[in-house]
Structures are given as C-alpha cells and as structure tokens.
C-alpha positions in Angstrom: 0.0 0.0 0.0 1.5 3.3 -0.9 2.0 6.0 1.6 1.4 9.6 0.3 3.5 12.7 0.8 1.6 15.8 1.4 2.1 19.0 2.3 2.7 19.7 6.1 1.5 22.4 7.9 3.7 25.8 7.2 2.9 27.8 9.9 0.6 30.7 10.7 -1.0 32.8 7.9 1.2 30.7 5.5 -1.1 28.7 3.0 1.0 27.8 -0.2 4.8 27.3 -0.5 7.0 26.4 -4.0 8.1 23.3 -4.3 12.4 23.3 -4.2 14.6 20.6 -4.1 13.6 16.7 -4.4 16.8 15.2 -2.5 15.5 11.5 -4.4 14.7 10.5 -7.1 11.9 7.8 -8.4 13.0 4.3 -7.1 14.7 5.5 -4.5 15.1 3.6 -1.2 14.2 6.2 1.5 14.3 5.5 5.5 11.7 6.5 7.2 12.1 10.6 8.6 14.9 11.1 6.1 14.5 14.3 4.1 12.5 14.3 1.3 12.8 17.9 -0.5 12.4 21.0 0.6 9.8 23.8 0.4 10.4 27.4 0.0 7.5 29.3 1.9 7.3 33.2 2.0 9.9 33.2 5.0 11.7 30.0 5.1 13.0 26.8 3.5 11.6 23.9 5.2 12.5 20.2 4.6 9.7 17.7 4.4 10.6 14.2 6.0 9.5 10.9 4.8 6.3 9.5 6.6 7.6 5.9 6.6 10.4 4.2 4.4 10.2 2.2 1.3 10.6 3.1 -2.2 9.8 6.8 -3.7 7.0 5.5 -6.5 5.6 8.5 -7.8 6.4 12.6 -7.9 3.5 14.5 -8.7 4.8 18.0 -7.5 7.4 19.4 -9.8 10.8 21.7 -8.6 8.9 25.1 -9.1 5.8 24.4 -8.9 3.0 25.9 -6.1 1.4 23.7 -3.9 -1.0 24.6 -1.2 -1.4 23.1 2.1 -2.5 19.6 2.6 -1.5 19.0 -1.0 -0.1 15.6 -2.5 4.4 16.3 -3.0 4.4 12.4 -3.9 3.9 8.4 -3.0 6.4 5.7 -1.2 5.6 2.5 -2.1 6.5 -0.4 0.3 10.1 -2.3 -1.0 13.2 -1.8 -1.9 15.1 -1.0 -5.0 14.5 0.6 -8.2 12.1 -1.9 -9.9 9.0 0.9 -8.5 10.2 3.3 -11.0 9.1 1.9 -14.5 5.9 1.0 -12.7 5.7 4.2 -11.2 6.3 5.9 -14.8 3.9 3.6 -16.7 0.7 4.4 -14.3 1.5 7.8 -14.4 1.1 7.7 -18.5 -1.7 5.3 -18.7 -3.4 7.9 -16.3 -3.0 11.3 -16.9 -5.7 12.3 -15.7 -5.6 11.1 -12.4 -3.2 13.2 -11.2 -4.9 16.7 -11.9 -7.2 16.3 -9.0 -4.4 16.3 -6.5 -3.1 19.6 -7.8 -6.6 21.1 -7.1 -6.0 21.7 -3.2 -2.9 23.9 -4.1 -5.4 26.1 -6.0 -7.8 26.2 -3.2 -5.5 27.1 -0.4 -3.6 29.4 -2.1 -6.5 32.3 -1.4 -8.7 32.7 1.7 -11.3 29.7 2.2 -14.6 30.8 0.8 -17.1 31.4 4.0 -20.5 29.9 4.7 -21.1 33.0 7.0 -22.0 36.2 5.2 -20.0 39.3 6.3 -20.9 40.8 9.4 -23.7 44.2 8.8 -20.5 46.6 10.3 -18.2 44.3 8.2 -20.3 44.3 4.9 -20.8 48.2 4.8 -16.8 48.6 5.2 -16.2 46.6 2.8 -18.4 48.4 -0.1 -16.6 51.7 1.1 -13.3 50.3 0.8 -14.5 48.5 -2.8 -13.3 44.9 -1.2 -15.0 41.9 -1.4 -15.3 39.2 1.4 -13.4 36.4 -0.5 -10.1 38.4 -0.6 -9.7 38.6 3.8 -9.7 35.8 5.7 -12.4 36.0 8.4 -12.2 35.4 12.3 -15.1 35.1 12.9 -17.5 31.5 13.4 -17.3 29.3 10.3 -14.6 32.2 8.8 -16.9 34.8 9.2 -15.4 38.0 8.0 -15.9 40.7 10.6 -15.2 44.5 10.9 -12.0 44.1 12.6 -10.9 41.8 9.3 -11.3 44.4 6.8 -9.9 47.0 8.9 -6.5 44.6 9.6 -6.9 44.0 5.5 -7.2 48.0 4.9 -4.2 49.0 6.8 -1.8 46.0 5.0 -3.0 47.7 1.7 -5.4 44.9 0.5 -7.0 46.5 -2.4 -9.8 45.4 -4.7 -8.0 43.7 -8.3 -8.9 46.0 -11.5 -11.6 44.1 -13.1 -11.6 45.8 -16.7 -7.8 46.6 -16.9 -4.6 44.3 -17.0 -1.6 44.5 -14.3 0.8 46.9 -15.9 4.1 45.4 -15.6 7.3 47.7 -16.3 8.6 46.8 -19.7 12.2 45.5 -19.6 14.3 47.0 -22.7 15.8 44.3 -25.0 18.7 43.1 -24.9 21.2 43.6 -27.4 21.9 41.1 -30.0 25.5 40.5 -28.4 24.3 40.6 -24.7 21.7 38.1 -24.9 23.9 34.5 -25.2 25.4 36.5 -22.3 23.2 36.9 -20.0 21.2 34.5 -17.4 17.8 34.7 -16.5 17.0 32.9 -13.4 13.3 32.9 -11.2 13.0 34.8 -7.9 12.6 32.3 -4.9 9.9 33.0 -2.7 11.5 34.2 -0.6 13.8 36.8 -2.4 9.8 37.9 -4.1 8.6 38.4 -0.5 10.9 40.2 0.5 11.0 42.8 -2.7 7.3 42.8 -1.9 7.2 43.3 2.0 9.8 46.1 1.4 8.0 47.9 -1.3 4.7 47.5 0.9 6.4 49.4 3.5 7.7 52.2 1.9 4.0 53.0 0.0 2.2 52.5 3.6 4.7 54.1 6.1 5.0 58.0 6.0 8.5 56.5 6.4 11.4 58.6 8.2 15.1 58.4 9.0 17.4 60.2 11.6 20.5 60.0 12.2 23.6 60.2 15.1 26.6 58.8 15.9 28.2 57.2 18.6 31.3 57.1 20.4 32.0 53.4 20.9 35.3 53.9 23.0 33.8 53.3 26.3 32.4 49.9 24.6 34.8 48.6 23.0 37.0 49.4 26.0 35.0 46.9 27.7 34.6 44.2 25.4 38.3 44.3 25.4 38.6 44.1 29.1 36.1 41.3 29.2 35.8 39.3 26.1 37.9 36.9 27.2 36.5 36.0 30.5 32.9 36.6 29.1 33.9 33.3 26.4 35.2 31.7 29.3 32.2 31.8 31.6 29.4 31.9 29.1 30.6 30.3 26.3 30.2 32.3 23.3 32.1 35.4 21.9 31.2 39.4 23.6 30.0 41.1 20.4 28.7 44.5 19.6 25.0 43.2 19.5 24.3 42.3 23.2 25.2 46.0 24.3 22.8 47.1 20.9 19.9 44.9 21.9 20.0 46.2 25.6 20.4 50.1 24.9 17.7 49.1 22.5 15.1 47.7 24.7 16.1 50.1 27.5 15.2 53.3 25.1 12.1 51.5 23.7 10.8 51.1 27.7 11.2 55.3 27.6 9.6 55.8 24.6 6.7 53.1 23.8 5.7 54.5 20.7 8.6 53.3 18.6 7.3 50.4 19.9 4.0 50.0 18.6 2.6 49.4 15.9 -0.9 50.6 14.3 -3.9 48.0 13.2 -6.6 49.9 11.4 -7.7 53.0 13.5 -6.0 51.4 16.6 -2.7 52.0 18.0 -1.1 48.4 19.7 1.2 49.3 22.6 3.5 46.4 23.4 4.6 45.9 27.0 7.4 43.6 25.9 10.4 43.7 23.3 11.0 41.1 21.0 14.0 42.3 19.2 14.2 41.0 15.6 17.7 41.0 14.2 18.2 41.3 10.5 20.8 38.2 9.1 22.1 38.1 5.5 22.0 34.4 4.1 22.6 33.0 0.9 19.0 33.2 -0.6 18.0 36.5 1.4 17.9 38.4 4.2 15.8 36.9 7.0 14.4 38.6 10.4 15.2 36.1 13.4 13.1 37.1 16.6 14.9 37.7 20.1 11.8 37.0 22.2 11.8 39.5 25.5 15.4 40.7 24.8 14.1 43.4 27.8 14.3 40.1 30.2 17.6 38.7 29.6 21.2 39.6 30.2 23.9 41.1 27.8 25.0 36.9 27.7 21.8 35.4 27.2 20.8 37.8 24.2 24.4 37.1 22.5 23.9 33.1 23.1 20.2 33.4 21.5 21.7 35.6 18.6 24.3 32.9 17.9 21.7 30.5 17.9 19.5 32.2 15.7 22.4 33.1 13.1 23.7 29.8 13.0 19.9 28.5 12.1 19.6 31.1 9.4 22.9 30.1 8.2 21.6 26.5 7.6 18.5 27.0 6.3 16.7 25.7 9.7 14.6 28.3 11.0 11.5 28.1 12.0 8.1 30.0 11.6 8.3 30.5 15.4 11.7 31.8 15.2 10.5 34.6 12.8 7.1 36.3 14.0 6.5 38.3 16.3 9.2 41.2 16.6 8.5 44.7 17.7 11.5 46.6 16.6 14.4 45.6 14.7 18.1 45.8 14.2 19.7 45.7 10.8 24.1 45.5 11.0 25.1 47.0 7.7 28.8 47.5 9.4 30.0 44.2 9.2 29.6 44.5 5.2 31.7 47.6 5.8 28.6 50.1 5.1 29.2 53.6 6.5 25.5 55.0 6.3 22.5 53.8 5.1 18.6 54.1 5.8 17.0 50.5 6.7 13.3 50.5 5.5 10.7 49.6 8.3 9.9 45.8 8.9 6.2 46.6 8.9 4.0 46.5 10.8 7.1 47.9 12.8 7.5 51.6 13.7 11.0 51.5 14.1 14.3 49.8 12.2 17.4 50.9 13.7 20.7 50.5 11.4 23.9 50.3 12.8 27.2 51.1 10.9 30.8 50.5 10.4 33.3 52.1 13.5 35.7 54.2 11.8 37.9 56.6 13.5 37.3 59.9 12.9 37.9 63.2 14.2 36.1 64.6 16.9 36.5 67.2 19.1 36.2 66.5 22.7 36.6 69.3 26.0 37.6 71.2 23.4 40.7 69.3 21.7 40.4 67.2 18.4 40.7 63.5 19.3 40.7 60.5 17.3 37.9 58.6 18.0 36.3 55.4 17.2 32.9 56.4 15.4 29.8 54.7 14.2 26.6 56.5 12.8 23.3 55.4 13.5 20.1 56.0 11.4 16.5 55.2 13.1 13.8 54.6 10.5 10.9 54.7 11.9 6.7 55.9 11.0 5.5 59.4 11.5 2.2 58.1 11.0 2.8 56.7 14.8 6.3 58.1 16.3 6.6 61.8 16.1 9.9 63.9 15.6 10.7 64.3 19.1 10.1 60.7 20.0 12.5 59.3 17.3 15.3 61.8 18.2 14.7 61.5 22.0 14.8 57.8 21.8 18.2 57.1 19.2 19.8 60.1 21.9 19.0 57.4 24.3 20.7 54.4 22.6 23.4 56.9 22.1 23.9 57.8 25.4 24.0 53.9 26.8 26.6 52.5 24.7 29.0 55.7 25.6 28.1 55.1 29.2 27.7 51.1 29.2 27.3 51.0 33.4 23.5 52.7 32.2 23.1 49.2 30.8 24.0 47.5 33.9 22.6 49.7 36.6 19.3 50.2 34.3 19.2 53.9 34.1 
C-alpha cells in the first residue's frame, strides 16, 4: 500500500509554498524521517521528512511548482530498490488524468477559504466603502466569518480590490542587445527573495517613512569588550560582540519611549509591554528577520547566546516560523559589510528599524581638543504616522547615550 507525501503544515497565515529541491529521485530507497525535498515558503526553506520508508513511486509536484497546504508532493511504495520506478512511470502515462485532481488543493489554499457565513452588517458596509470583497480577507469570525475588525487589519496592509476591466501593468524591460543576450542568465526569484521585494515595497508605499541619524562614540564599549571578552567566552561560552550591548540600549530606550514600539492596526494604535527584538541576518537566498523573544528580560549573555543560535539557524536553512514572527523593533548590521551609512526601510507592521554602521575613526572634538575617536553612525527609521519627531530623536539620543556610558546598561538607568 503506498504512503502519500503531502504537504505539512507551514505555519501561521502561510497557505502555499514552492516546491524546491527533491533530495531523491523515483526508485529510490528512502528510511523513514529522512528528508525528502524541501519547500520554500514566504519566509523560510523547510525540509519535508519521509512518513515511513520504502521506495519513492511517484512525484507529482514538480521543482517550481506551487502547492497549497495539505497538497499531495508524492507516494512511497513499500520495498526496496528501483524496480518501482518503470511502474511508477507507466501508471503515471496510462493515467494522466488522475493526477490533476491532486493539484486542485494547491489552487484552493492558495486564497482565503470561501465562508458559509456572510460578512458581518458593520463588516459588509466597510467593505463596499473600501471597494473589497469578502473572499479576498480571511475571516475570524465563526465558520470564517469575516468581521469589521478583518477588513480594517486588510485595509491597513493595503489589501485592495483587483482592476476588473484593466490588466496588471508590468514595467517593460528593454531588449537586450543582439550580443548581450547569449550572455546573459535569466533565473526565477525564490519565494523568498519575491517576499521580501514585496514586503519592502509595501512598507515604503504605507509608512510615511522617516530616518534620523547620530553617531556614537563606541570607545567606552569597545573598551569593555576588550577588558572582558575573554572572560565573558570563558564563563558563558560564546564570543562578547557588539550586538548584546545594541539589543540592551535598544530595549532600555524603547521602555522610555513606547511609541517606537508600537505598531498601528486599522484605526488602533497596539502598545507592546514587551520587546521582542528582531535581528536582520544576511544568508545565501535572502535576508531573514530572526526574533529575540523578550530581549528586555535577559542579560547582555543570554541575548548574545540566543543571537548565535538564531544566526547559525539562518545560516543552515533551519529556522522556524516561530523563530520569525512576532518582533516589535528591529536591528539591521550593515557594518559588518563595511557600510558607513544607510537608511533601513521599516519591517512593517514595525514603527521603528534601527541600522547600525561601520566604526571608523574619525575626528572629533572632545573638551575642546580634536581627538581620534572610534565612530559609528546610527540611522532610526521609523513611521511618523505613529512616532513623532521628538520621539525618534529622544529615543536614538538614548541608545546613544547607553553605549557611551555602558554601566547605564547595567545599573538600568
């Protein structure tokens, strides 16, 4: 009897991922939880495992292709050794048609599952003013009833209602020349490199996005670091970098200034009592958002040992949805590719992004003398739809302040 391999469950408000890698091929012997291929979702790669072991009979989902959730990736037949492949090929052309209908759930779940429940009255009159209809949001409500709340979440992400009577304007690209063509290479975007290109865009068309800048005198830190790395590796086992005294000035300023630590849902503002510092890691196939859950809680050690952790899972391609959702601020390290200034775009629905820079000495004058000092400028993005001037300039002063006077860190002030 053959054992199918479907789609697992992706994770919250993830419905369809594109099929990557098959690690085996038809005819395969495959051991029971040994990887099967993997599955690139809108934020990560995940590998799907083999429900039992046998022989891989059948592929039905295709490198590239979309499949939704619950959908059918393939079948292991019971056996060993190749002789299931032939077989495996010859059912597959006698019936052609027999495969389409397990493509079919792809299709479904790739767009919010139609409701039994009309909209709400409150929810039905928003949505004719905001020219939406109640299939494009997913609703909350019993049997997926789509309520007010629902269309005011789907306003403020920038759901809009598709143009009916025109096409999608794409930007042309302008040919080639005759000469450049054999030379160049056209390649698809994964998911997750489109995600991101479409999270980032989304954020700067619904942010009134703004960026400030100040710089930092890291002397008195990286006087410290020096004093103390060693024994700090010793004692805690892992390295005293840069981003442990960053994450704790962080979370110290956001406590002072809540705002930069909200984040706005419809008509609401969403004030959040706790800091879950995302921290921006370049990886081979994209830059990914690891989540350091109440950073305000823990100690200069424990954020650097869950940073590590989390880098060394991007790294690898092993993150999980859990590791990703949830942060309330974030902080983007451009210096260690050497970037002297830059302006981080918002990780909506974020009101804040704070980019750190390259130390480079400069000079500085100090009690009135010109020293030689190492330097690093900071720029705070943030939304002036919810953080105002003064808020955003009081609260990177702050940062400022506790990495040129580190015992602020350590005697919370």
């Amino acid at each position: 009897m053959a054992t199918e391999i479907r789609v697992p469950t992706l994770g919250e408000s993830v419905s369809e991922a594109t099929v990557g890698t098959w690690f085996k091929k038809v005819g395969d012997a495959i051991k029971a939880d040994e990887p099967l291929l993997e599955l690139e979702t809108d934020k990560v790669t995940i590998e799907v495992p083999a429900p039992s072991a046998g022989v891989l009979s059948e592929i039905v989902a295709q490198a590239g292709e979309t499949v939704g959730l619950g959908a059918l990736l393939g079948q292991i037949a019971a056996g060993s050794g190749a002789a299931a492949a032939p077989v495996a090929a010859a059912e597959k052309k006698a019936e052609p048609a027999a495969a389409a209908p397990a493509a079919q759930p792809a299709v479904a779940a790739a767009a919010p599952a139609a409701s039994s429940m009309p909209p709400a009255p409150s929810a039905g009159k928003l949505l004719a003013e905001s020219n939406l209809s109640a299939d494009q949001i997913d609703g909350s409500g019993k049997r997926g009833q789509v309520l007010k709340g629902d269309v005011l979440a789907a306003v403020a992400k920038g759901i809009s209602a598709p143009a009916a009577s025109e096409p999608v304007k794409v930007q042309a690209r302008a040919p080639s020349t005759t000469e450049d063509v054999a030379r160049e290479e056209r390649v698809k975007m994964t998911r997750l490199r489109q995600t991101i290109a479409r999270r980032l865009k989304d954020a700067q068309n619904t942010a009134a996005m703004l960026t400030t800048y100040n710089e930092v005198d890291m002397s008195a830190v990286m006087s410290l670091r020096n004093k103390y790395k060693d024994i700090f590796e010793k004692k805690h086992g892992v390295k005293l970098g840069f981003m442990g005294f960053f994450t704790k000035a962080v979370t110290h300023a956001l406590k002072e200034i809540p705002a930069v630590n909200a984040e706005i849902d419809g008509t609401d503002v969403i004030y959040k009592n706790f800091c879950h510092i995302g921290v921006a890691v370049g990886t081979d196939k994209g830059l990914v958002v690891p989540v350091v859950r109440d950073a305000d809680q823990m100690s200069i050690a424990e954020i650097e040992k869950d940073i590590g952790r989390l880098g060394k899972l991007a790294r690898d391609g092993q993150l999980s949805m859990a590791d990703m959702q949830g942060g309330t601020f974030t902080i983007s390290n451009g210096g260690v590719y050497g970037s002297l200034m830059s302006s981080p775009i918002l990780n909506a629905p974020q009101s804040g992004i704070l980019g750190m820079h390259k130390i480079q000495d400069r000079p500085v004058v100090v009690g009135g003398q010109i020293v030689i000092r190492p330097m690093m400028y900071l720029a705070l993005s943030y939304d002036h739809r919810m953080v105002d001037g003064k808020e955003a300039v009081t609260f990177l002063v702050r940062v400022k302040d506790s990495l040129e006077d580190p015992e602020r860190l350590v005697l919370d002030l």
